[in-house]
N, C-alpha and C positions, 0 to 999 in steps of 0.2 A: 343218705341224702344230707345235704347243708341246708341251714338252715340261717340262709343272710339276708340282708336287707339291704339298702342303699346306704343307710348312714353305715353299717361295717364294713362295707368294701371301701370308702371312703374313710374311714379309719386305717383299717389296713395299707391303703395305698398310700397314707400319710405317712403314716410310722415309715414306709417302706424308702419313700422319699424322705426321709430323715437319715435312715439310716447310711442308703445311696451318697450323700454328701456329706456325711461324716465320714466314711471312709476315702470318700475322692479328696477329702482335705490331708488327711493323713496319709494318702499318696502322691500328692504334690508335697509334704511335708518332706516324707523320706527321698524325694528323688532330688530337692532342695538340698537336703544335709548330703544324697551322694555327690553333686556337684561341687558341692562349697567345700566340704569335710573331707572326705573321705578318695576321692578324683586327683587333689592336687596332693596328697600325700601319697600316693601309688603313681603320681607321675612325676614326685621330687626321685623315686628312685633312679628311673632313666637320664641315661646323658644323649643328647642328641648333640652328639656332635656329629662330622664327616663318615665315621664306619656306620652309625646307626642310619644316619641318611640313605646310605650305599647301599645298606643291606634292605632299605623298609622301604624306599621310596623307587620310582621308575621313574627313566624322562623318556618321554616318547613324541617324537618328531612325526607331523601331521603335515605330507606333500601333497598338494592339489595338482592334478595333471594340469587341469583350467580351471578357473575361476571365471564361472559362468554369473553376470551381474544383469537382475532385471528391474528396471522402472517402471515401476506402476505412477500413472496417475490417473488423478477424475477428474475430467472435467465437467461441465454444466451441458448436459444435451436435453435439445427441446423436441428431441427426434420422439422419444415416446410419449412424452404429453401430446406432440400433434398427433401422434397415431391413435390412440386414447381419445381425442377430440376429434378427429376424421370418425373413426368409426363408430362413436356415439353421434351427432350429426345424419351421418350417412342413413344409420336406424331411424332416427329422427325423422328424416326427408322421405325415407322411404313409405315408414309412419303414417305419416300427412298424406302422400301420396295414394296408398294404401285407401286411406278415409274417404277424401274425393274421391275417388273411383268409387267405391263403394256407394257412397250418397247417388253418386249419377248413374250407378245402373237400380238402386230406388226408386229414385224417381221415374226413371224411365217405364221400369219395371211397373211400378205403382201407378203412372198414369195408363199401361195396357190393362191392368186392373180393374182398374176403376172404370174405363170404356168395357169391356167385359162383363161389368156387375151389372152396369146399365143395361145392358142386350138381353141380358138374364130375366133380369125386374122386367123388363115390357116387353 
């Protein structure tokens, strides 16, 4: 078994990140000296002239049978904010409607009720 605590792993993890960017410096370092150094001197050997071209490069011709071109544009539509406003509205009225109905068969309900409790009582 190990035997760590909080402040060792966090040791450990320091050191580990130290070490992690010392070495990531010393690999931006060396890939710095192969570009600068080391790149243009193995590429003063070649001559690029015309044979080197010929031999390294390709041209390649790209025919389109049609050239299909489409336009997009946006404009401003108020088509789904009314429908978004209709149909919250519509909930709304239905809502409302919904609630009246309700209160009035209440009431109606409520006053057979109450003639009913009466006949009971006496």
């Amino acid at each position: 078994m190990y035997n760590c605590t909080v402040g060792d792993v966090k040791k450990v993890a320091h050191e580990t990140l130290k070490d992690f960017k010392r070495l990531y410096r010393e690999l931006q370092s060396s890939y710095t000296n192969l570009f600068k150094k080391e790149l243009t001197e193995y590429l003063e050997n070649f001559e690029f002239g015309s044979k080197f071209v010929s031999d390294n490069f390709a041209m390649v011709n790209v025919f389109l049978q049609q050239m299909h071109l489409e336009r997009w544009s946006q404009d401003r539509t108020y088509g789904d904010i009314g429908g978004a406003l209709g149909l919250f509205l519509g909930a709304s009225m239905l809502t409302i409607i919904e609630l009246v109905y309700l209160c009035y068969q209440y009431r109606i309900c409520g006053k057979l009720f109450k003639k009913t409790d009466n006949r009971v009582r006496e």
